[in-house]
PAVEX-792904 format. One record per residue (C-alpha): x, y, z; residue number from 0; residue in one letter. Coordinates in steps of 0.5 Angstrom, whole numbers, m for minus. Last residue first. Layout:
REM PAVEX-792904
<rec><xx>X</xx><yy>Y</yy><zz>Z</zz><seq>NUM</seq><type>A</type></rec>
...
This chain:
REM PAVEX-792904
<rec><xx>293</xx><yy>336</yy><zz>235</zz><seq>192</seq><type>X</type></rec>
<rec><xx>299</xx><yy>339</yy><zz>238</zz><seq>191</seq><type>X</type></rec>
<rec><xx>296</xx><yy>342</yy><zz>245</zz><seq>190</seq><type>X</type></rec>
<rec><xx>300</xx><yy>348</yy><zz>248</zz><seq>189</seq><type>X</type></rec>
<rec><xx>304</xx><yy>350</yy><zz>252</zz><seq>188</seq><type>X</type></rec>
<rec><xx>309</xx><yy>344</yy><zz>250</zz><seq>187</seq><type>X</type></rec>
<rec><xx>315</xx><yy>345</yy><zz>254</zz><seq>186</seq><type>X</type></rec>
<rec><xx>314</xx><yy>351</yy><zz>259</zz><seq>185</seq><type>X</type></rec>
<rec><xx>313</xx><yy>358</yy><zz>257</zz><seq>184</seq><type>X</type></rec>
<rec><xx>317</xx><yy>363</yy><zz>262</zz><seq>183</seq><type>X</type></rec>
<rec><xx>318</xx><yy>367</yy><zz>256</zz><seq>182</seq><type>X</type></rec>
<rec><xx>326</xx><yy>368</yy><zz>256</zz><seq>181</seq><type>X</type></rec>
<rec><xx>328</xx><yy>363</yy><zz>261</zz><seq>180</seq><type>X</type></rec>
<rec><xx>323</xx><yy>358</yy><zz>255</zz><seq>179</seq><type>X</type></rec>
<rec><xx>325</xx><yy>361</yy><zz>250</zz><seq>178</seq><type>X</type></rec>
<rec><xx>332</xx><yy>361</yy><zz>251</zz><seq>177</seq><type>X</type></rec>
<rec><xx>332</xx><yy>353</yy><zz>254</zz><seq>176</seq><type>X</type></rec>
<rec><xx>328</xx><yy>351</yy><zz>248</zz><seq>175</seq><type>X</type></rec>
<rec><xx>334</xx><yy>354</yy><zz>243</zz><seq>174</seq><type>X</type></rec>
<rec><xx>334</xx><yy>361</yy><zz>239</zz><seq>173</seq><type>X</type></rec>
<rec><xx>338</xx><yy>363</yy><zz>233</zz><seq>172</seq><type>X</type></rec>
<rec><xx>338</xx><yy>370</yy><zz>229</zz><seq>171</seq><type>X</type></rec>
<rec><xx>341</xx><yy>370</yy><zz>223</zz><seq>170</seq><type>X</type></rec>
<rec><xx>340</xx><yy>378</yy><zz>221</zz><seq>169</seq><type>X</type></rec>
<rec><xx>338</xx><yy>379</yy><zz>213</zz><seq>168</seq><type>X</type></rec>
<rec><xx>341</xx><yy>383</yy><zz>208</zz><seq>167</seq><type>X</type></rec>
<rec><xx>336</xx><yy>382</yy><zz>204</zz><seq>166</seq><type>X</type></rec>
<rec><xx>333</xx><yy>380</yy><zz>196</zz><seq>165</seq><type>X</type></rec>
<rec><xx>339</xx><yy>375</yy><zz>194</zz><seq>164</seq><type>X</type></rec>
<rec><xx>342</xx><yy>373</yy><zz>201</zz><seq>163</seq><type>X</type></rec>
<rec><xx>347</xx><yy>377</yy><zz>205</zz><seq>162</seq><type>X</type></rec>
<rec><xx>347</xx><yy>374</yy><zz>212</zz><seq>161</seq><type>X</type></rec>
<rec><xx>349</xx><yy>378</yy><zz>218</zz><seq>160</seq><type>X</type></rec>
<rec><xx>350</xx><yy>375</yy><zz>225</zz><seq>159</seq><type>X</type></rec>
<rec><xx>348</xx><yy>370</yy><zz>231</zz><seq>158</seq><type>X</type></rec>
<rec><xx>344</xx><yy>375</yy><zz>235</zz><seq>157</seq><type>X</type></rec>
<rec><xx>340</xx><yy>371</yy><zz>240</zz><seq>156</seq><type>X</type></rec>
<rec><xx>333</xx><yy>370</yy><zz>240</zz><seq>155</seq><type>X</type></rec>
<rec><xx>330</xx><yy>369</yy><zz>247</zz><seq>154</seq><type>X</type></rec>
<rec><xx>323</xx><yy>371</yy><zz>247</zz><seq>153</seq><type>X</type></rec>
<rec><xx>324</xx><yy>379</yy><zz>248</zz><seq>152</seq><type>X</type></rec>
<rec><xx>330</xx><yy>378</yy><zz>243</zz><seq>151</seq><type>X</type></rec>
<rec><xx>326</xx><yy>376</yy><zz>237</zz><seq>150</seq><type>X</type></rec>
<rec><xx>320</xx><yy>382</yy><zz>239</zz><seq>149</seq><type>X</type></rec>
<rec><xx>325</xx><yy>387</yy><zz>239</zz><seq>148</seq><type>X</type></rec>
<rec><xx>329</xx><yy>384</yy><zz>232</zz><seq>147</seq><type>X</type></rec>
<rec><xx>322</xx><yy>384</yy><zz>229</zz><seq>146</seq><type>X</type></rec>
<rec><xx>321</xx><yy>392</yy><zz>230</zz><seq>145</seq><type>X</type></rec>
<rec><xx>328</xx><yy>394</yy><zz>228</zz><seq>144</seq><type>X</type></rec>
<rec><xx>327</xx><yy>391</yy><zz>222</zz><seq>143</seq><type>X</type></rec>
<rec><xx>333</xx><yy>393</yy><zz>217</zz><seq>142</seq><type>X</type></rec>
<rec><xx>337</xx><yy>388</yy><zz>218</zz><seq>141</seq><type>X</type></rec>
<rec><xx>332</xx><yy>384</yy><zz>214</zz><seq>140</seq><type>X</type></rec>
<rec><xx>329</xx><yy>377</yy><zz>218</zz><seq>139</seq><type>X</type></rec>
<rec><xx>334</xx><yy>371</yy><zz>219</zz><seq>138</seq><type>X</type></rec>
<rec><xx>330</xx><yy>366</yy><zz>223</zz><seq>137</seq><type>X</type></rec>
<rec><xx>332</xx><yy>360</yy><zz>225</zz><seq>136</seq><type>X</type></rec>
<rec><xx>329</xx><yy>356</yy><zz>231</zz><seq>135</seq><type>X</type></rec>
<rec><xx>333</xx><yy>351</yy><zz>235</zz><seq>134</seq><type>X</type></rec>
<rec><xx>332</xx><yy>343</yy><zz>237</zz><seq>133</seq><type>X</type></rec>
<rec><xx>326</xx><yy>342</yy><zz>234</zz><seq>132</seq><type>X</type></rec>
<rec><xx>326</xx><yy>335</yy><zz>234</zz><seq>131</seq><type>X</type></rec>
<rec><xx>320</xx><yy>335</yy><zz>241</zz><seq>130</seq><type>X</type></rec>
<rec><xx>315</xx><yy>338</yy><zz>237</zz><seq>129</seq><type>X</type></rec>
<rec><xx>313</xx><yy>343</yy><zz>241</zz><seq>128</seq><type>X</type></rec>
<rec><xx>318</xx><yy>348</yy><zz>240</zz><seq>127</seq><type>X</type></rec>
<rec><xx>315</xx><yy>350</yy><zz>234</zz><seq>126</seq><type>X</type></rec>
<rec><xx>308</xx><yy>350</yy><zz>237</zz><seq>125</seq><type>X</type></rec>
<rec><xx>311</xx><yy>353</yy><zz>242</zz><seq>124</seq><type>X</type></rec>
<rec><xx>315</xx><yy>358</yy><zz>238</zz><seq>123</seq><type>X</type></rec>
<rec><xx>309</xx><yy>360</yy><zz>233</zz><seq>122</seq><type>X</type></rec>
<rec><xx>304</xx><yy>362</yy><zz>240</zz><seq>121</seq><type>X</type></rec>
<rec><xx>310</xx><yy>367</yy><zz>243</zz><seq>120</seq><type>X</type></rec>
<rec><xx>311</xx><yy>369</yy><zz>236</zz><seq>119</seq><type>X</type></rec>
<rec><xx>303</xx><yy>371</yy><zz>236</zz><seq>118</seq><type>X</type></rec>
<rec><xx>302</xx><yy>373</yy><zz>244</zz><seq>117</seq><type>X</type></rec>
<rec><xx>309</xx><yy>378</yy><zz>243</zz><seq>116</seq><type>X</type></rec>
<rec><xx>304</xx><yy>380</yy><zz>236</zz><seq>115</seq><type>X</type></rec>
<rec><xx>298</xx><yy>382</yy><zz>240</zz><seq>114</seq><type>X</type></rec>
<rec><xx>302</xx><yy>385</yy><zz>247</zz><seq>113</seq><type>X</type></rec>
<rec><xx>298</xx><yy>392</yy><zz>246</zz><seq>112</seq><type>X</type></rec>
<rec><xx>291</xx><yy>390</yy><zz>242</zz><seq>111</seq><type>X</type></rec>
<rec><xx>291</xx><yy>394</yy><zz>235</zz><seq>110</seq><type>X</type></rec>
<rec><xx>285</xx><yy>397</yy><zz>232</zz><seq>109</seq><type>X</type></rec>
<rec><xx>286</xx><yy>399</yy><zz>225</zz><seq>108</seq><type>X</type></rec>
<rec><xx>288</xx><yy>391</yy><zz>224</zz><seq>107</seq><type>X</type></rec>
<rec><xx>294</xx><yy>389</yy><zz>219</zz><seq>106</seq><type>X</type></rec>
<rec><xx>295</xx><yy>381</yy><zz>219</zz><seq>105</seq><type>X</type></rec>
<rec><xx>300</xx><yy>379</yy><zz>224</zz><seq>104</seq><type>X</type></rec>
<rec><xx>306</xx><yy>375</yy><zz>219</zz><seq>103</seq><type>X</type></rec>
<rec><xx>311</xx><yy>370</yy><zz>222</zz><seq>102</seq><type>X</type></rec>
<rec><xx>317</xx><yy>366</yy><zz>219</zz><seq>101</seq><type>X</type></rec>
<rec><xx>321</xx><yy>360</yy><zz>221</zz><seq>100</seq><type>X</type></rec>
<rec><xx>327</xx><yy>356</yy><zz>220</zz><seq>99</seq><type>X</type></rec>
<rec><xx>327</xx><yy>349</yy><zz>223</zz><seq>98</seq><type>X</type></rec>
<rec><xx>334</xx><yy>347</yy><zz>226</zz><seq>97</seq><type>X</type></rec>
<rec><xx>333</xx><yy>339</yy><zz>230</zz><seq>96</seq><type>X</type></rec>
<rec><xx>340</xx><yy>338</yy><zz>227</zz><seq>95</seq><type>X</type></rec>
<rec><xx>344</xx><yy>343</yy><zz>226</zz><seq>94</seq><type>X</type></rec>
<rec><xx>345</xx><yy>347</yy><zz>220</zz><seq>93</seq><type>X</type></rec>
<rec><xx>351</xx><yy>352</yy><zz>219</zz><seq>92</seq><type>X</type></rec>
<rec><xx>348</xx><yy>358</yy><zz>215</zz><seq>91</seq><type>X</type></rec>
<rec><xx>349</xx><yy>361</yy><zz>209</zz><seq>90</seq><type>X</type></rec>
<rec><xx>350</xx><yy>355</yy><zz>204</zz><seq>89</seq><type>X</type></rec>
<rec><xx>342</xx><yy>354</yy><zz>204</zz><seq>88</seq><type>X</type></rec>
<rec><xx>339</xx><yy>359</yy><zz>208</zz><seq>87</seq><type>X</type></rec>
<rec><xx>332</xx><yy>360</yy><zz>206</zz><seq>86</seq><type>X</type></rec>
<rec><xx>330</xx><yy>353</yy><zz>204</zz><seq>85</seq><type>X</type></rec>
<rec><xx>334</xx><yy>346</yy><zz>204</zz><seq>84</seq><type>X</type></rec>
<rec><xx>338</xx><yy>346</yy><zz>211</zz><seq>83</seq><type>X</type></rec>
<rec><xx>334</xx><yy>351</yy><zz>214</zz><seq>82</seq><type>X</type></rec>
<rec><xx>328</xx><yy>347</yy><zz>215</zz><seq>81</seq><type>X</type></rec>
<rec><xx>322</xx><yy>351</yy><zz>214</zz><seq>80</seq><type>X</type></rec>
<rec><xx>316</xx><yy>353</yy><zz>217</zz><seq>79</seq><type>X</type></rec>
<rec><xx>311</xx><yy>359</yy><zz>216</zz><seq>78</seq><type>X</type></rec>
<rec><xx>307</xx><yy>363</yy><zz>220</zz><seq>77</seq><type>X</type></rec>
<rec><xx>301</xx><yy>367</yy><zz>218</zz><seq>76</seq><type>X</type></rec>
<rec><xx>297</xx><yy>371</yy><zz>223</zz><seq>75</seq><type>X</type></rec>
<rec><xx>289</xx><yy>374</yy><zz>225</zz><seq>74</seq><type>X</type></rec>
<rec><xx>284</xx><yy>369</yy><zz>222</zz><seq>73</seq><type>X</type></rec>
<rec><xx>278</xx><yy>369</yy><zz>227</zz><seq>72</seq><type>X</type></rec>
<rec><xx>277</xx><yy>363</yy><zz>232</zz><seq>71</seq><type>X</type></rec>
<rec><xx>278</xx><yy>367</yy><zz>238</zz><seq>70</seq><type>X</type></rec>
<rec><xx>286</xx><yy>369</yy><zz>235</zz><seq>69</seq><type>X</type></rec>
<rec><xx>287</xx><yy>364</yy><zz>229</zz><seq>68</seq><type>X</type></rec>
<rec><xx>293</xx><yy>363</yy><zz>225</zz><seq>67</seq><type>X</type></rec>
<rec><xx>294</xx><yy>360</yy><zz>218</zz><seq>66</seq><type>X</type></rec>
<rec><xx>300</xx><yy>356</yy><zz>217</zz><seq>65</seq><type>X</type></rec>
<rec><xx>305</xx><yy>355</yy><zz>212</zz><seq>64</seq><type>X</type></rec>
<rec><xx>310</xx><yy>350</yy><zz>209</zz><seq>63</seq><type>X</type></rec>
<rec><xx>317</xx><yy>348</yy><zz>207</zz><seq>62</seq><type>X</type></rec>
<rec><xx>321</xx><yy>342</yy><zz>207</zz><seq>61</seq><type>X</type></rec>
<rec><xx>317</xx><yy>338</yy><zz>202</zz><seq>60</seq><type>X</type></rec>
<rec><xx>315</xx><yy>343</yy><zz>198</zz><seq>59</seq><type>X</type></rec>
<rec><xx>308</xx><yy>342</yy><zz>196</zz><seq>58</seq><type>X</type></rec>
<rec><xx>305</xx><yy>347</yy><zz>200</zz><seq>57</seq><type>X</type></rec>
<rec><xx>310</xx><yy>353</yy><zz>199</zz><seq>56</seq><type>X</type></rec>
<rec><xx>308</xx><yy>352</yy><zz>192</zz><seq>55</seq><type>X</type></rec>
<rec><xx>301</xx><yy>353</yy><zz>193</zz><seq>54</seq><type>X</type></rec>
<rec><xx>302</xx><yy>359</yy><zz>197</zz><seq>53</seq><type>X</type></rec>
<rec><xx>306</xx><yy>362</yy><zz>192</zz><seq>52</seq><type>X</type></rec>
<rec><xx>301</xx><yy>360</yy><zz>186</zz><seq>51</seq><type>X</type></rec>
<rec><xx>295</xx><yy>363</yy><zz>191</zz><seq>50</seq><type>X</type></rec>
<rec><xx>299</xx><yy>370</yy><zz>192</zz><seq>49</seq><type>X</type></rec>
<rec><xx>301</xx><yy>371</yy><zz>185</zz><seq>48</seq><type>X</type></rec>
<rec><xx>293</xx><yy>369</yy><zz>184</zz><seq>47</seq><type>X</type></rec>
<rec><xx>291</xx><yy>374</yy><zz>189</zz><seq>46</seq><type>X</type></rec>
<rec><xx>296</xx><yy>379</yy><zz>185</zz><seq>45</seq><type>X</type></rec>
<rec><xx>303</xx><yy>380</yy><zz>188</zz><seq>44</seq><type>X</type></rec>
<rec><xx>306</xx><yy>388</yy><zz>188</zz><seq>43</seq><type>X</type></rec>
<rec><xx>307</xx><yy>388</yy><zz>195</zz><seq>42</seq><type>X</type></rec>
<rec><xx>311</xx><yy>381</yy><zz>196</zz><seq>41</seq><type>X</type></rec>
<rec><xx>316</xx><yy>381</yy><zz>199</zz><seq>40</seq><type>X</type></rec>
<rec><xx>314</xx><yy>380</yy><zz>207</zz><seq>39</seq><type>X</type></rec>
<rec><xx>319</xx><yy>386</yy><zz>209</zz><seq>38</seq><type>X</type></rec>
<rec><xx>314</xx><yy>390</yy><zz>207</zz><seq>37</seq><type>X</type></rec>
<rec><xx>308</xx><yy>387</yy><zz>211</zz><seq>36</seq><type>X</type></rec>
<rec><xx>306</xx><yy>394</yy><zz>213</zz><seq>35</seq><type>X</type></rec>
<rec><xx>304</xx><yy>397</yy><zz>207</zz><seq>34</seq><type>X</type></rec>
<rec><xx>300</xx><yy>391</yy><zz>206</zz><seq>33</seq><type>X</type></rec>
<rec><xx>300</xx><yy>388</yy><zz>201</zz><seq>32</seq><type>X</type></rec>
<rec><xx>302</xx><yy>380</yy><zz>204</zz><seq>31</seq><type>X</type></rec>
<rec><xx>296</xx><yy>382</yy><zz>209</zz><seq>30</seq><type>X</type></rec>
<rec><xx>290</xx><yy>383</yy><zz>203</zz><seq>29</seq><type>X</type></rec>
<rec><xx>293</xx><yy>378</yy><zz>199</zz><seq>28</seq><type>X</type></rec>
<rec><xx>293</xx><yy>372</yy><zz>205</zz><seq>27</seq><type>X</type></rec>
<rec><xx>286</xx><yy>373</yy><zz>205</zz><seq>26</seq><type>X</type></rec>
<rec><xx>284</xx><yy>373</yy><zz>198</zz><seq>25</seq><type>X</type></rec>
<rec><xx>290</xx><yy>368</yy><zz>198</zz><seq>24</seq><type>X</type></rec>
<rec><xx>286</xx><yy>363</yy><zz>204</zz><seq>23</seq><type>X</type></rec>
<rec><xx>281</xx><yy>358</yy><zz>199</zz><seq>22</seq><type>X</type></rec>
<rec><xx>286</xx><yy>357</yy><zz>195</zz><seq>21</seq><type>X</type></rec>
<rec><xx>293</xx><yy>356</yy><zz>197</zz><seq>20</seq><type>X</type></rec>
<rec><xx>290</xx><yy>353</yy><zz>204</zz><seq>19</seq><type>X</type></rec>
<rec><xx>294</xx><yy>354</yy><zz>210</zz><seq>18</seq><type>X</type></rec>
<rec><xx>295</xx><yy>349</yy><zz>215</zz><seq>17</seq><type>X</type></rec>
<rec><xx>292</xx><yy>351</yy><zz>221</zz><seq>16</seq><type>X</type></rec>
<rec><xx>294</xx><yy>355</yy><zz>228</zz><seq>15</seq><type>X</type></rec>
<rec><xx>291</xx><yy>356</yy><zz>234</zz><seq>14</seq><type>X</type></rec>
<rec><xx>290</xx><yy>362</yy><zz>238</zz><seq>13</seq><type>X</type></rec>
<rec><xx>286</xx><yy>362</yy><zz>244</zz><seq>12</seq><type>X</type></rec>
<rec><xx>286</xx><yy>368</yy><zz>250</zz><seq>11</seq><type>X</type></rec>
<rec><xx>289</xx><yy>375</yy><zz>251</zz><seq>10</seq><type>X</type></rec>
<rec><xx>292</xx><yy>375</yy><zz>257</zz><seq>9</seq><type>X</type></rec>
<rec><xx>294</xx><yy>368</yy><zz>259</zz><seq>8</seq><type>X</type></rec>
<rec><xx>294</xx><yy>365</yy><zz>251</zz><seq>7</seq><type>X</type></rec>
<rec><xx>292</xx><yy>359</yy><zz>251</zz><seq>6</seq><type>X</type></rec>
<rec><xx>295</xx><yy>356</yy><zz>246</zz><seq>5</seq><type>X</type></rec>
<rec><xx>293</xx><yy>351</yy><zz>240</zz><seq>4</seq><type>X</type></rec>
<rec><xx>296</xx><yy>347</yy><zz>235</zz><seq>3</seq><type>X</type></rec>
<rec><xx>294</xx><yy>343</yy><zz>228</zz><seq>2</seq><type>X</type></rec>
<rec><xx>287</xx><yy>345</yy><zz>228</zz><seq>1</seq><type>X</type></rec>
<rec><xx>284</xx><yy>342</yy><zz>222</zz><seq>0</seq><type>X</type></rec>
């Protein structure tokens, strides 16, 4: 069940669709343990650990996970969380319209220049695409300098550092008027389904 897609002007379809706890944790594993999805946390998980995570994620009511699809084959995860009760809980001043957000590029031996830019591209207007989200939260590690490149490029501002139990983690905020000046995507690219 697509739930969003985007035409990707360069690199073409990207969809999401709710993650399936089960059916995708081999899947999910591969990229969670990943020496490059160190930031993820969880690098010791078994496919059970990983199936019971996303199996918890899918039964919370302010926290869910999608698969995401390049051409029709599974290449990202993105989940969403509401602010107010997941993530930063205490840590940050919640407005309404606030969702949390995470992105994950599974490990490719072939990487295509612009891939992940086209991926967060493609979670913030599916994000943005609900006309509530108001402003998406992230509050990756501050040691992912990579991560802070790409929420810069499409419009994230720096709010500051957070201290939550696992990280010292950069809040960042990015409004539907900073995307979009940032990415020149209109509201919506894309088609919610």
């Amino acid at each position: 069940m697509t739930a969003f897609t985007r035409i990707d002007p360069r690199l073409g379809e990207f969809t999401l669709r709710p993650a399936d706890p089960d059916a995708d944790a081999a899947l999910l594993h591969r990229w969670v343990t990943h020496p490059k999805a160190a930031f993820w946390l969880m690098q010791d998980a078994d496919v059970a650990r990983v199936a019971e995570e996303y199996r918890r994620i899918a039964a919370h009511p302010h926290h869910d996970a999608y698969l995401g699809h390049w051409r029709g084959r599974p290449a990202f995860l993105a989940e969403r969380y509401d602010p107010a009760h997941v993530e930063l809980v205490g840590l940050h001043d919640a407005h309404p319209g606030d969702v949390g957000m995470h992105f994950l590029c599974a490990p490719t031996d072939t990487p295509v220049h612009g891939f992940t830019r086209a991926v967060i591209t493609t979670v913030m207007a599916w994000l943005f695409a609900d006309p509530a989200t108001r402003r998406v939260v992230v509050e990756p590690d501050v040691r992912n300098t990579a991560v802070h490149a790409l929420n810069a490029a499409v419009g994230f501002e720096v709010v500051g550092t957070v201290t939550k139990p696992e990280k010292d983690a950069l809040l960042s905020i990015c409004t539907r008027s900073r995307f979009h000046a940032a990415t020149g995507v209109s509201d919506p690219d894309g088609v919610p389904a």
